[in-house]
C-alpha positions in Angstrom: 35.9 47.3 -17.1 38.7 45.9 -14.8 35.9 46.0 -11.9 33.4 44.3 -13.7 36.0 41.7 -14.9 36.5 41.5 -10.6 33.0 41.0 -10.3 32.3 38.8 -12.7 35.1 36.4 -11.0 33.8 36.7 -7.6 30.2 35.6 -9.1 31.8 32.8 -10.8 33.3 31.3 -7.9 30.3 31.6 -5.4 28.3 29.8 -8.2 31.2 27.1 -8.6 30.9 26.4 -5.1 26.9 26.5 -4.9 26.9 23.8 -7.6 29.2 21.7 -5.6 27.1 21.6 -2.6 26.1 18.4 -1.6 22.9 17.4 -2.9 21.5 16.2 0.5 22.1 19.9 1.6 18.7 21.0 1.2 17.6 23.3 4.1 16.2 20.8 5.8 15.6 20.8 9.7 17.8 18.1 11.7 15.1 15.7 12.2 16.1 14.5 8.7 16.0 10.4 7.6 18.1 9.3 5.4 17.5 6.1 4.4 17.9 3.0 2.1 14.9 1.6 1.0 15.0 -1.8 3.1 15.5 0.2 6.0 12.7 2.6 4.9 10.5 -0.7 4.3 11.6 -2.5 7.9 10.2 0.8 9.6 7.2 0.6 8.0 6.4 -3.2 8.4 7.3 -1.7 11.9 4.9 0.8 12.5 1.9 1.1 9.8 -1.2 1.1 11.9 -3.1 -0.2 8.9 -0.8 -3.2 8.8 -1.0 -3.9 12.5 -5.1 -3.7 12.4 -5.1 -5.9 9.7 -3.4 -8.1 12.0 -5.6 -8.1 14.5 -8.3 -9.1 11.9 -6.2 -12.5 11.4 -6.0 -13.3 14.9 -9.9 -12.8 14.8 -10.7 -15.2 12.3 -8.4 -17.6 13.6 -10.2 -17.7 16.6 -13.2 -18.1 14.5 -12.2 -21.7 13.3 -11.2 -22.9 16.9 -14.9 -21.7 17.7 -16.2 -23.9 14.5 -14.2 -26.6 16.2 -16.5 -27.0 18.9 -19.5 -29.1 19.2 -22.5 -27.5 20.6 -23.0 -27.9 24.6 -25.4 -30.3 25.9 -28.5 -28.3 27.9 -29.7 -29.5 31.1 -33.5 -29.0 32.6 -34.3 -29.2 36.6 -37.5 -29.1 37.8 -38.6 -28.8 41.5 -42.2 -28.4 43.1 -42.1 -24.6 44.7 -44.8 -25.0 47.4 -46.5 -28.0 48.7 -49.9 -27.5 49.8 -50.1 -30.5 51.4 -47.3 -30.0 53.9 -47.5 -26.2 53.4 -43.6 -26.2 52.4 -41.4 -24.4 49.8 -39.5 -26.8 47.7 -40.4 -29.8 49.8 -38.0 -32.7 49.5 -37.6 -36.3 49.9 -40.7 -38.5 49.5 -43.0 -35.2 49.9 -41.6 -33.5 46.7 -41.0 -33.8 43.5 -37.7 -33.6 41.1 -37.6 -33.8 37.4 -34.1 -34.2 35.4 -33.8 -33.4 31.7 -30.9 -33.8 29.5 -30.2 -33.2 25.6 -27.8 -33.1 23.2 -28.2 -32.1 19.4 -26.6 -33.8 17.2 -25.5 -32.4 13.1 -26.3 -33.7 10.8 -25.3 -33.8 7.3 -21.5 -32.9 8.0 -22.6 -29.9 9.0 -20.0 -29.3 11.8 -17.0 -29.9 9.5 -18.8 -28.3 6.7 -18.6 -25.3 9.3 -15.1 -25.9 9.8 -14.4 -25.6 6.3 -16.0 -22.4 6.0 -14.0 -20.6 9.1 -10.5 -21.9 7.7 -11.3 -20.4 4.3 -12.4 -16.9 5.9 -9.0 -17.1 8.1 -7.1 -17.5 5.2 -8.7 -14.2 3.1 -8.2 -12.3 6.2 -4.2 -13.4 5.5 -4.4 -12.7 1.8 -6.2 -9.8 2.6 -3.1 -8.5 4.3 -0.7 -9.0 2.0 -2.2 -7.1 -0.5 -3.0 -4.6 1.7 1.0 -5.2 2.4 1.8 -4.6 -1.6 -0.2 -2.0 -2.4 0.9 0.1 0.8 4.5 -1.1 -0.1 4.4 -0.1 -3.6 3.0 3.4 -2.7 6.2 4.1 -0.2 8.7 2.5 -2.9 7.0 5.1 -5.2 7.0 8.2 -3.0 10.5 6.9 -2.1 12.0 7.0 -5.7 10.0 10.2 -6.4 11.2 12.4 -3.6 14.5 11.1 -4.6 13.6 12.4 -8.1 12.1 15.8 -6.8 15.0 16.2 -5.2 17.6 15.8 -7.6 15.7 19.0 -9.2 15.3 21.2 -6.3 19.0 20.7 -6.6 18.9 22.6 -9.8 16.5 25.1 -8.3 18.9 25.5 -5.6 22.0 26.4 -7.9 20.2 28.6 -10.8 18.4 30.8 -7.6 21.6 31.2 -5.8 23.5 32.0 -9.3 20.9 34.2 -10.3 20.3 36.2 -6.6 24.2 36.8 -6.6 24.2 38.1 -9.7 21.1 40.5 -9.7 22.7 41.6 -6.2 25.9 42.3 -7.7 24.5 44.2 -10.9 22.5 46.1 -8.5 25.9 47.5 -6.6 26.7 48.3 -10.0 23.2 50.4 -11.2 24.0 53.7 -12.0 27.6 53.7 -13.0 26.8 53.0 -16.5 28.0 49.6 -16.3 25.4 47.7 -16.5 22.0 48.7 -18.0 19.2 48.6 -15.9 16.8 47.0 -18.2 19.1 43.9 -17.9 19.2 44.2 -13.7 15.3 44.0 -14.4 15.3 41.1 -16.6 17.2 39.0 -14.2 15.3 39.7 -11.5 12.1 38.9 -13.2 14.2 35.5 -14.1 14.9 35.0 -10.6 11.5 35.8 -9.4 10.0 33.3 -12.3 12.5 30.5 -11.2 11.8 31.0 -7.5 7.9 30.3 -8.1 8.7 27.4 -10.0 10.5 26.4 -6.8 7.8 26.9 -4.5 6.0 24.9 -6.5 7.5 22.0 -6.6 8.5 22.3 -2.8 5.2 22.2 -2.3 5.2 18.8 -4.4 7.6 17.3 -2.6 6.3 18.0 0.7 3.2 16.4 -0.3 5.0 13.2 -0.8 6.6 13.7 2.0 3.3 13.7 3.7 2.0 11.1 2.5 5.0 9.0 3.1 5.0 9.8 6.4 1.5 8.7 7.0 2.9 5.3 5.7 5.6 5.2 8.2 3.6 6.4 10.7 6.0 9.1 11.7 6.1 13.2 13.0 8.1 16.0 12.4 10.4 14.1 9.7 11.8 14.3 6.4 13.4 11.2 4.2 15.9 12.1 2.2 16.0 8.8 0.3 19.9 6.9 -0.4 19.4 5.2 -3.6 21.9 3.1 -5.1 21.7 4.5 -8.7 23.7 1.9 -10.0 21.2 -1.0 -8.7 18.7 1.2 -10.4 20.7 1.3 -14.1 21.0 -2.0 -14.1 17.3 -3.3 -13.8 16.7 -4.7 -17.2 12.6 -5.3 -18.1 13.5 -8.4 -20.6 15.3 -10.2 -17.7 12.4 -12.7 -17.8 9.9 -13.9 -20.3 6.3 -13.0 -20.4 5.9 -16.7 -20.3 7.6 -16.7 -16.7 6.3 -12.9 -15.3 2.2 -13.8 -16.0 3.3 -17.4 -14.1 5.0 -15.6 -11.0 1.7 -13.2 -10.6 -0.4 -16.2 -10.8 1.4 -17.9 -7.6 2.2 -14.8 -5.9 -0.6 -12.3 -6.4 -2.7 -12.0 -2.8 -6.3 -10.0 -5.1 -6.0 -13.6 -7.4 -6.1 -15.7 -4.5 -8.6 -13.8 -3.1 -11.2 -14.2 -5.8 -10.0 -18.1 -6.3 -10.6 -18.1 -2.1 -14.0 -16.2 -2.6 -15.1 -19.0 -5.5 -14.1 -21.6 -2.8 -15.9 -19.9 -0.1 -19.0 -20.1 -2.5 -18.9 -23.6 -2.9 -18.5 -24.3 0.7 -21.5 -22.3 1.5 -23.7 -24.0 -1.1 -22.9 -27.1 0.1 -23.5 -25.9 3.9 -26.7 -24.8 2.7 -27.9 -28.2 1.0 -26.7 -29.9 4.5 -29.2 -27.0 6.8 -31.5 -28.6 5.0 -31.3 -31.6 6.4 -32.5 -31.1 10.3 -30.5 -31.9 13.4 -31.1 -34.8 16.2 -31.9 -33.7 19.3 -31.2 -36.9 21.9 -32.8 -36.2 25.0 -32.3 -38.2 28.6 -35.0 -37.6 31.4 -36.1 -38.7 35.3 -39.4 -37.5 37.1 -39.1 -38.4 40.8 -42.8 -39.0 41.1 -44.4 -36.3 38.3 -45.8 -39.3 36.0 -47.4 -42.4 36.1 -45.0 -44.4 37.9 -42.3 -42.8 40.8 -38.9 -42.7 39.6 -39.5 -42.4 35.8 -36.2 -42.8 33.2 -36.8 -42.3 29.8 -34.9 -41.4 26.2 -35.9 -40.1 23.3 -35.4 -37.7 20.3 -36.2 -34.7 18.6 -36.2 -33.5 15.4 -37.6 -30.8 12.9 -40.0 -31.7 10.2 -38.5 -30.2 6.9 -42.2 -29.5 5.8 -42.4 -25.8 5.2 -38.8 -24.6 5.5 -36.1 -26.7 3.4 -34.1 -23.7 3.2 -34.5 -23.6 -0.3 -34.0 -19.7 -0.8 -30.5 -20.0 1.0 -29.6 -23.0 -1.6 -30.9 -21.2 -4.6 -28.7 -17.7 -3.6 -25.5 -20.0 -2.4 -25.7 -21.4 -5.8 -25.8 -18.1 -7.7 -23.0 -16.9 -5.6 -20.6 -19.3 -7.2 -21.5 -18.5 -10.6 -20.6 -14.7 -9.8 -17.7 -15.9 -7.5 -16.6 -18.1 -10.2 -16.9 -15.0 -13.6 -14.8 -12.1 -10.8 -12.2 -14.9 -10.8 -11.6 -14.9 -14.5 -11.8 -11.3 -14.7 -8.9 -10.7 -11.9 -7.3 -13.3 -13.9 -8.3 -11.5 -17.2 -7.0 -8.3 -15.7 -3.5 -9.3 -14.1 -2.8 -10.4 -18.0 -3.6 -7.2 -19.3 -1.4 -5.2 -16.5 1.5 -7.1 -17.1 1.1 -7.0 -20.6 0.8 -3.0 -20.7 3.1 -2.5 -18.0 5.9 -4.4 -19.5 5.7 -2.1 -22.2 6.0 1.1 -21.0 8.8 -0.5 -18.7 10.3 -1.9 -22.2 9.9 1.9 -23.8 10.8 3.8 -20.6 14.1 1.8 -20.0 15.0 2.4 -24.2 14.7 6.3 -23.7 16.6 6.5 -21.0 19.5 4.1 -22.2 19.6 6.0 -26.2 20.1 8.9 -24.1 24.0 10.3 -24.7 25.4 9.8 -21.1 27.9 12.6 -21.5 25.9 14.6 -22.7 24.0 15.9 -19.3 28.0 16.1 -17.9 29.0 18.5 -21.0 26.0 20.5 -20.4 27.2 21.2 -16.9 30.6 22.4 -17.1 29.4 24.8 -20.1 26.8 26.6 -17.5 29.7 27.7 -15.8 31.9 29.1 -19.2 28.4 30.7 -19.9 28.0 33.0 -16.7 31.2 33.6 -16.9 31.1 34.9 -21.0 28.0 36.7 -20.0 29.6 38.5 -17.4 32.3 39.9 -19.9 29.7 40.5 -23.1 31.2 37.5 -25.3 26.9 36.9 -25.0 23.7 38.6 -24.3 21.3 38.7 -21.5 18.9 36.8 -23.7 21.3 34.1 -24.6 22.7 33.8 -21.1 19.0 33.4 -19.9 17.8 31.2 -22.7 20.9 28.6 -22.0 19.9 28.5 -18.2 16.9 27.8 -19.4 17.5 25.5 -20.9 19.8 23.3 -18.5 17.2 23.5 -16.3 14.5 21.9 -18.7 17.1 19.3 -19.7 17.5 18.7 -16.1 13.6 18.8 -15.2 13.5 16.0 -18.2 16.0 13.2 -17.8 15.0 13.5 -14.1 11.4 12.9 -15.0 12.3 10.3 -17.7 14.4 8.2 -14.8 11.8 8.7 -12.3 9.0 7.4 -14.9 11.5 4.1 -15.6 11.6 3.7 -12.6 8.2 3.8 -11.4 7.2 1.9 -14.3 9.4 -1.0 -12.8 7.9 -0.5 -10.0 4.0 -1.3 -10.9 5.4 -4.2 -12.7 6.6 -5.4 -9.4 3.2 -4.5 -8.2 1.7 -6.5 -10.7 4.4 -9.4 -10.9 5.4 -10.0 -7.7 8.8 -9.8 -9.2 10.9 -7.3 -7.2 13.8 -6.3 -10.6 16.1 -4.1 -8.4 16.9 -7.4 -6.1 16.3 -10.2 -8.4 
């Protein structure tokens, strides 16, 4: 009895001092980040390659409206004679040949160059609209993955401690095997328990490093692993009622990038229409032209114009499909509208009933569980309980634990689609 009594104190104190490890101690390799979440955000306004493309796209279209700018070029026609058969000479000159000038410059019509203009400007500004909600949703996928590998990790934490209690344990029942201290159905059990435990752990290792992947692929990073710093106490503080529905639904209407888009798209529509009711109207061609001696009098200057005849073609399928467009331009707009009310309404909900679980939670109560895990082991060790008791409390710590982290990370990930859908950011404001 006195050497199991031994034992029993050695296991206790190598589980004391798992369970104080630090929780960034997770075997990871040295290539590890870790990071606050501005600094997580400044690397990946940094390096995101679907950012920087997206980029690119803006400078295009910008480009685009310094090219609508421009007027078209005037064109210039020269004619010469190529062989005289008088004089038996290639491209004679002088009196013996002949020269022929021709210049003309079209001129729009209708306001069709600054209709043009119009059109290019409003396509430069979607490609910049297009970008920042390409910017949200990419950012509120890596604030996601960053609160949820904070979350997953918290619980690998709880792996870590019940697999190292447990392996210490099953090796130091197993010294024992034989000597009639310990039964060997009960070396068994724990093992299976261990082995159980150890799957679970796999599993969600597995889970994290998925995250991981993907938020690496946002950060546009190898060979690391974020370990995210989160100020918890930032985090307990967010409250969802800060601000009125009144004021939340009015923030996403001046902020949200997809609104402006569809208001952009209606506009875009209506400039096209009307772009299409003015290529309607032809353009004026001015022409300016000299024949040296080609016509009926030597040295011949003349002027005139050009211009279509809008007898078969008044572009009247273009006007007809422009107009149609603004009707459908004009019903996605209220329906984006339509929608962003119904997100925030939903969203502030479950934020509202995530934020009330949490908080009607007992606080001490996750601390009490804790220091009884260790009084456990330690009365399992002398026989004050059974195997099955022992088991079914660690168990149960580790369900508890698996479950308030959950319930935080859901708060918080709630939060964070409402800053997706509000433009609101609740852990600065």
């Amino acid at each position: 009895m006195q050497r199991l009594i031994k034992l029993a104190t050695i296991a206790l104190c190598l589980i004391l001092a798992t369970e104080a490890k630090s929780q960034t101690d997770y075997g990871i390799k040295p290539d590890t980040l870790n990071l606050k979440l501005d600094s997580l955000e400044n690397v990946f306004l940094r390096k995101n390659l679907l950012l920087l493309a997206q980029r690119y796209n803006i400078n295009a279209q910008k480009a685009l409206v310094v090219q609508a700018k421009l007027f078209p070029n005037p064109t210039l026609n020269v004619g010469t004679t190529l062989y005289q058969t008088a004089t038996k000479q290639f491209f004679p000159m002088g009196k013996e040949g002949e020269l022929s000038l021709g210049l003309s410059q079209v001129i729009m019509l209708a306001g069709k160059h600054n209709k043009q203009v119009k059109i290019a400007q409003t396509n430069a500004a979607l490609s910049e609209y297009q970008f920042y909600d390409l910017l949200r949703t990419l950012k509120h996928t890596l604030r996601t993955d960053f609160f949820n590998i904070h979350f997953l990790l918290q619980s690998a934490n709880v792996y870590d401690s019940e697999i190292a209690a447990l392996q210490r344990v099953t090796d130091a029942f197993a010294q024992q095997s034989g000597k009639g201290y310990i039964s060997e159905k009960e070396v068994l059990r724990i093992k299976a328990q261990l082995y159980s435990v150890q799957n679970e752990y796999n599993e969600l290792k597995m889970q994290i490093n998925d995250v991981q992947s993907e938020m690496r692929l946002l950060l546009q990073t190898k060979n690391v692993y974020v370990v995210p710093n989160v100020d918890n106490a930032a985090l307990a503080n967010m409250d969802p009622q800060k601000y009125t529905l009144s004021a939340i639904i009015d923030s996403a209407y001046a902020t949200r990038p997809d609104l402006k888009i569809a208001k952009l798209n209606t506009d875009l529509s209506t400039q096209n229409y009307s772009l299409q009711k003015a290529l309607a109207v032809p353009d004026l061609t001015i022409q300016l032209g000299y024949d040296q001696q080609g016509s009926y009098i030597n040295n011949l200057t003349t002027l005139g114009f050009g211009i279509d005849l809008p007898f078969l073609n008044r572009n009247q399928g273009n006007i007809k499909s422009a107009k149609a467009l603004i009707k459908f331009n004009q019903a996605n707009f209220e329906a984006t509208r339509a929608s962003v009310d119904e997100q925030i309404f939903s969203t502030l909900g479950k934020v509202i009933e995530s934020d009330k679980l949490l908080k009607n939670r007992d606080a001490g109560f996750e601390k009490d569980f804790s220091k009884l895990l260790g009084e456990v082991l330690k009365n399992y060790q002398v026989r004050n309980i059974g195997l099955l008791e022992f088991l079914d409390f660690y168990d149960s710590y580790k369900q508890n634990t698996l479950q308030i982290n959950s319930i935080k990370f859901n708060r918080i990930s709630a939060f964070e689609d409402l800053n997706f859908y509000t433009g609101i950011d609740y852990l600065k404001n």
